[in-house]
LOBA-849784 format. One record per residue (C-alpha): x, y, z; residue number from 1. Coordinates in nm, 3 decimals. Each point is the difference from the previous one (the first is absolute). Layout:
BEGIN
@X X; Y Y; Z Z; k NUM .
...
***
This chain:
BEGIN
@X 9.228; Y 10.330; Z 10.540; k 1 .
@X -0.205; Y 0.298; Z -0.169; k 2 .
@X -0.333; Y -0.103; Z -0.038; k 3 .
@X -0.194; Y 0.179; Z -0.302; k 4 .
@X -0.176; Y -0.067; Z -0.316; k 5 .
@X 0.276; Y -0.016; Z -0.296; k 6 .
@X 0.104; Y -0.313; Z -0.257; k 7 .
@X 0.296; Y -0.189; Z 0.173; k 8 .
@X 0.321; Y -0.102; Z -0.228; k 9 .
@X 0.028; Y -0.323; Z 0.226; k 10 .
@X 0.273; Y -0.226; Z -0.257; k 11 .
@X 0.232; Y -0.157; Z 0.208; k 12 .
@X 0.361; Y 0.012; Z -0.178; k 13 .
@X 0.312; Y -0.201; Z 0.069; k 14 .
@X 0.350; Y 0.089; Z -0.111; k 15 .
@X 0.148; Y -0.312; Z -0.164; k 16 .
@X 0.345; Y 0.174; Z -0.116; k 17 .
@X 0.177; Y 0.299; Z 0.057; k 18 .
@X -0.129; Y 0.320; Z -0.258; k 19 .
@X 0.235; Y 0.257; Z -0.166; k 20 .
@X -0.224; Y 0.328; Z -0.103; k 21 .
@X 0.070; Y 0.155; Z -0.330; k 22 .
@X 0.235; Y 0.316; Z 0.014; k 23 .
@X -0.254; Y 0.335; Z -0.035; k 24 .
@X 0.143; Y 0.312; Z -0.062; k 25 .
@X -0.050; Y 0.299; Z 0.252; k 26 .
@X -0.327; Y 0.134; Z 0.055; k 27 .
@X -0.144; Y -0.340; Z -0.120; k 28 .
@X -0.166; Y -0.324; Z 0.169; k 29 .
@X 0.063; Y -0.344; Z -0.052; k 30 .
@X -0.284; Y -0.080; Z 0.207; k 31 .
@X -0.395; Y 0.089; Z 0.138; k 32 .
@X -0.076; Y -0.102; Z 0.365; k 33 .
@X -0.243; Y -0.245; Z 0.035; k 34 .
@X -0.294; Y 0.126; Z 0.253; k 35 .
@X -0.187; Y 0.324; Z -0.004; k 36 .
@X -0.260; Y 0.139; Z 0.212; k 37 .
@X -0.239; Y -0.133; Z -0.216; k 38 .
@X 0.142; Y -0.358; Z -0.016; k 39 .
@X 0.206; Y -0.078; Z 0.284; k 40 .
@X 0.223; Y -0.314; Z -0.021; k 41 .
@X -0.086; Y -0.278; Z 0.268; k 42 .
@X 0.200; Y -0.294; Z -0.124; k 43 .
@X 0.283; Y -0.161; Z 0.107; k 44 .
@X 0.359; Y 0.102; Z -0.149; k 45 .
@X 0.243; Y -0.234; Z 0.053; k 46 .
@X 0.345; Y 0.060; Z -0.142; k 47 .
@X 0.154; Y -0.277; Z 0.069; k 48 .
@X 0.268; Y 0.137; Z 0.153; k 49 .
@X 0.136; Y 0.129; Z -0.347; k 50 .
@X 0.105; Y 0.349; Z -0.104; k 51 .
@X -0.211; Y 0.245; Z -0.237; k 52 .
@X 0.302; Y 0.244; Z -0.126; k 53 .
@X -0.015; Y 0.320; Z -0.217; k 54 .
@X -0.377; Y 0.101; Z 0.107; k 55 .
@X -0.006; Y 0.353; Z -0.091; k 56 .
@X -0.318; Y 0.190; Z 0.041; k 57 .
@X -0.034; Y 0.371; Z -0.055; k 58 .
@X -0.334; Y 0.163; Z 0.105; k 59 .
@X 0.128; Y 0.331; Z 0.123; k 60 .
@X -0.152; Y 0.188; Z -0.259; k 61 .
@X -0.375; Y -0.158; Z -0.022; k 62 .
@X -0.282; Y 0.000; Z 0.286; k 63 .
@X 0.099; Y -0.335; Z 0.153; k 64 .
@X -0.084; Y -0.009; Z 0.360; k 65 .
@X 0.200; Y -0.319; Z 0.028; k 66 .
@X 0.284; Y -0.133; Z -0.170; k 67 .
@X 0.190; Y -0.364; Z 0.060; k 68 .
@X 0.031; Y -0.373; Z -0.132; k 69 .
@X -0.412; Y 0.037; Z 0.168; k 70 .
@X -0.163; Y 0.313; Z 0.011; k 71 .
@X -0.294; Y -0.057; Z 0.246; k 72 .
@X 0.078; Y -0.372; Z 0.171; k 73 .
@X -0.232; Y -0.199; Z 0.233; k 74 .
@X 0.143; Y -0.312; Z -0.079; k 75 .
@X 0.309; Y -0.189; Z 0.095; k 76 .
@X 0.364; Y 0.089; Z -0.147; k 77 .
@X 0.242; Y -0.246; Z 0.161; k 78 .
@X 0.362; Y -0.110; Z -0.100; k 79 .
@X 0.112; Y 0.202; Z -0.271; k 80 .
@X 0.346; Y 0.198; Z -0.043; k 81 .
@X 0.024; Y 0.327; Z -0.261; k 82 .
@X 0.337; Y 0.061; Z -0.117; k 83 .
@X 0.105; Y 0.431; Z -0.151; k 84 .
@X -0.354; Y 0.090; Z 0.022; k 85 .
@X -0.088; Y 0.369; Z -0.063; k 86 .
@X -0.367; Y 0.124; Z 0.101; k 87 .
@X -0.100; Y 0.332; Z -0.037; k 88 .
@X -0.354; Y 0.152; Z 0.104; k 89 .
@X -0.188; Y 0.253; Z 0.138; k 90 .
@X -0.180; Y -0.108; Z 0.304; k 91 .
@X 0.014; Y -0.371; Z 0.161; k 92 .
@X 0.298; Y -0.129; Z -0.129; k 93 .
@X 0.190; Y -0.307; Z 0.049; k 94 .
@X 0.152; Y -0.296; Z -0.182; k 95 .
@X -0.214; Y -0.269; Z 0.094; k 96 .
@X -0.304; Y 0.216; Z 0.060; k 97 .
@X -0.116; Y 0.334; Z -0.009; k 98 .
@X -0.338; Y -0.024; Z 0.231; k 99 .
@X 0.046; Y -0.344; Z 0.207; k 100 .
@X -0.316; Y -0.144; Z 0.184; k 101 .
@X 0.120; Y -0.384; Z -0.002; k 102 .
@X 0.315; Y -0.172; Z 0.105; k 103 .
@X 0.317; Y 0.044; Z -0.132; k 104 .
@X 0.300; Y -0.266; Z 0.128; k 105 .
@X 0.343; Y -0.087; Z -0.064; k 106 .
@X 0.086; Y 0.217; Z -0.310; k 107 .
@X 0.375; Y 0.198; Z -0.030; k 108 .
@X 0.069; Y 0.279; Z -0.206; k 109 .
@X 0.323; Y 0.054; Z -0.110; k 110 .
@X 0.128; Y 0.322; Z -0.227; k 111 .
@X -0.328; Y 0.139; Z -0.029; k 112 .
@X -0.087; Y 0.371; Z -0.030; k 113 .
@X -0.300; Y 0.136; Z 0.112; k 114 .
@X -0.106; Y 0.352; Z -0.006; k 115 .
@X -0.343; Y 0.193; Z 0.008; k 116 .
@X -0.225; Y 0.337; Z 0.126; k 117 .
@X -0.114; Y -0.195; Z 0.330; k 118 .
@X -0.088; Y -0.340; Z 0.192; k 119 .
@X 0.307; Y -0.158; Z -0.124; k 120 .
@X 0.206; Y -0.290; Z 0.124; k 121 .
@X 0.192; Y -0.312; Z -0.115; k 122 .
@X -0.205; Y -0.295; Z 0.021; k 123 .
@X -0.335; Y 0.276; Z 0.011; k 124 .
@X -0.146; Y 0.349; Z -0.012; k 125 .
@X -0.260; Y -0.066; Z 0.205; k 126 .
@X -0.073; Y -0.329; Z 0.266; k 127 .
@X -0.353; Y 0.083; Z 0.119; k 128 .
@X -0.268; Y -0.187; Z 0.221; k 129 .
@X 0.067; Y -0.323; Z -0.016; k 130 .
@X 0.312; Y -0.010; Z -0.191; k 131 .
@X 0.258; Y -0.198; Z 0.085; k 132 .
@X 0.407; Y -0.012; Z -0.080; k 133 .
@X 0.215; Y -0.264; Z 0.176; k 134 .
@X 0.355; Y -0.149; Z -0.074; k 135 .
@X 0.062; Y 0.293; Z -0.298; k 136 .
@X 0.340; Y 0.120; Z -0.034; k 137 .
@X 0.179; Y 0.296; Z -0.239; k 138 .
@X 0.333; Y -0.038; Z 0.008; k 139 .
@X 0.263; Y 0.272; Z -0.018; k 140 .
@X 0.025; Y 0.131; Z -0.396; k 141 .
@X -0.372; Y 0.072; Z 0.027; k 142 .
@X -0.096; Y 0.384; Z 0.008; k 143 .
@X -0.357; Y 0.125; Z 0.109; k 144 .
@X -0.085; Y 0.362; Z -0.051; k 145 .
@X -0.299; Y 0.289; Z -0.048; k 146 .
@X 0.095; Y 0.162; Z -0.337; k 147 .
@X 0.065; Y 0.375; Z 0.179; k 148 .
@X -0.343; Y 0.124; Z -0.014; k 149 .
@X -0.127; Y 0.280; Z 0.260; k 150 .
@X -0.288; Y -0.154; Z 0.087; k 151 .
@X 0.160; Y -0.259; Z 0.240; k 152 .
@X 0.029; Y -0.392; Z 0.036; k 153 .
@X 0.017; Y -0.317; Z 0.205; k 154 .
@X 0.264; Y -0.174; Z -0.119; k 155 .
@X 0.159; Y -0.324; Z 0.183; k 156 .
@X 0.233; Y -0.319; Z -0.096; k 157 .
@X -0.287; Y -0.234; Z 0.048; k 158 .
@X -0.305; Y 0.180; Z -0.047; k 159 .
@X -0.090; Y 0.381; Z -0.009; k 160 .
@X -0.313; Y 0.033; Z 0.165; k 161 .
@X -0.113; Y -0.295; Z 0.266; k 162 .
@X -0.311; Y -0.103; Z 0.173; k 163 .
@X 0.046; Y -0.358; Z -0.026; k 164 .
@X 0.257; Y -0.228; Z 0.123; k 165 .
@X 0.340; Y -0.034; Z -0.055; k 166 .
@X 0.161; Y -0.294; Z 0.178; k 167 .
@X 0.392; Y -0.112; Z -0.059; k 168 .
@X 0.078; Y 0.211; Z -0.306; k 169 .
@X 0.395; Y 0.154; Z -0.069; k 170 .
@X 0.073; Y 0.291; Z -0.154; k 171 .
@X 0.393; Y 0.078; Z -0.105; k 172 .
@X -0.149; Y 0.238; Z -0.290; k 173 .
@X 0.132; Y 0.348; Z -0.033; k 174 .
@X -0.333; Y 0.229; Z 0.096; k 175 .
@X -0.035; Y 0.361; Z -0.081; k 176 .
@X -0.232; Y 0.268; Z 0.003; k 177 .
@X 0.073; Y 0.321; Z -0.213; k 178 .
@X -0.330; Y 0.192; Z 0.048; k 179 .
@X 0.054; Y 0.324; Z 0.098; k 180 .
@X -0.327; Y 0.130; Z 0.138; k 181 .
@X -0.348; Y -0.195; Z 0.138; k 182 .
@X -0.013; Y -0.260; Z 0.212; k 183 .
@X 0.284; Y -0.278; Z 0.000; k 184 .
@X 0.065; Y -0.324; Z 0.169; k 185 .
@X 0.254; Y -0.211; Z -0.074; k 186 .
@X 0.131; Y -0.343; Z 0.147; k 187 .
@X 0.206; Y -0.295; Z -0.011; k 188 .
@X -0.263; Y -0.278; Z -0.038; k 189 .
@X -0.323; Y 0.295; Z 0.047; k 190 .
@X -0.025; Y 0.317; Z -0.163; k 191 .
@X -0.311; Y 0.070; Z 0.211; k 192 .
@X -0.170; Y -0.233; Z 0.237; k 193 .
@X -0.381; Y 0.095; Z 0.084; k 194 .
@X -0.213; Y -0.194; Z 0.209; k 195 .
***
């Protein structure tokens, strides 16, 4: 875990039904990502095992550094399934997380979209020190993509940029990169792996 001086968001939160987001129109968010820099969460998600569907957030345009259901996580986000989510960021981007230091377990994505500048992946943007994602899968409508910017991207199925641990995740997502100049790495489960 990242140890440093900042207020912790540590509310634990259980799923107890299945949740239907309202319709937004483009260009528009239905939701804010729990977790910043600032506040990181630390509780325990649980979902149950049911299905958040119609998440739509849209922070391509603003100076988010992380976009997701959790922006900055630390906690524990276990058992959850999102259904035609849409995410779209700048940097660390990812449907369950945008920036993940904690431990992330048996969630599915189905039909989600999720697009950025850089670090982008399914599940995360960026897995870091400490982070770990295990029994995740995104299933075959999902799409995971940089938004065409020159300045380059990591961009993979499961998470875009890694230095944590990834351990029996699937990936059937359709993965693309259409940078055209910078640096780019791109993979089926890891856009970029470091250390």
């Amino acid at each position: 875990m990242l140890f440093r001086s900042v207020r912790r968001n540590e509310q634990n939160i259980t799923l107890k039904a299945d949740i239907d987001m309202p319709a937004v129109s483009e260009g528009k968010s239905n939701w804010t990502y729990i977790g910043t820099w600032d506040a990181p969460y630390v509780g325990t998600f649980d979902g149950g095992r049911y299905t958040i569907t119609g998440l739509t957030i849209d922070a391509s345009d603003t100076d988010y550094q992380q976009a997701g259901l959790f922006g900055i996580l630390e906690g524990v986000v276990q058992n959850v399934n999102f259904a035609d989510v849409t995410v779209q960021g700048a940097y660390n981007v990812g449907v369950v997380a945008g920036y993940n230091y904690g431990i992330i377990k048996g969630c599915n994505l189905t039909g989600c979209a999720v697009s950025g500048t850089m670090y982008i992946g399914g599940v995360v943007g960026t897995n870091t020190y400490g982070g770990t994602i295990s029994r995740c899968m995104v299933d075959a409508t999902s799409a995971v993509t940089d938004n065409g910017e020159d300045s380059g991207a990591y961009v993979g199925g499961i998470v875009g940029h890694n230095n944590g641990n990834i351990l029996a995740c699937l990936c059937y997502a359709d993965v693309a990169l259409t940078s055209v100049g910078g640096y780019q790495s791109l993979g089926g489960i890891v856009g970029n792996h470091g250390d």
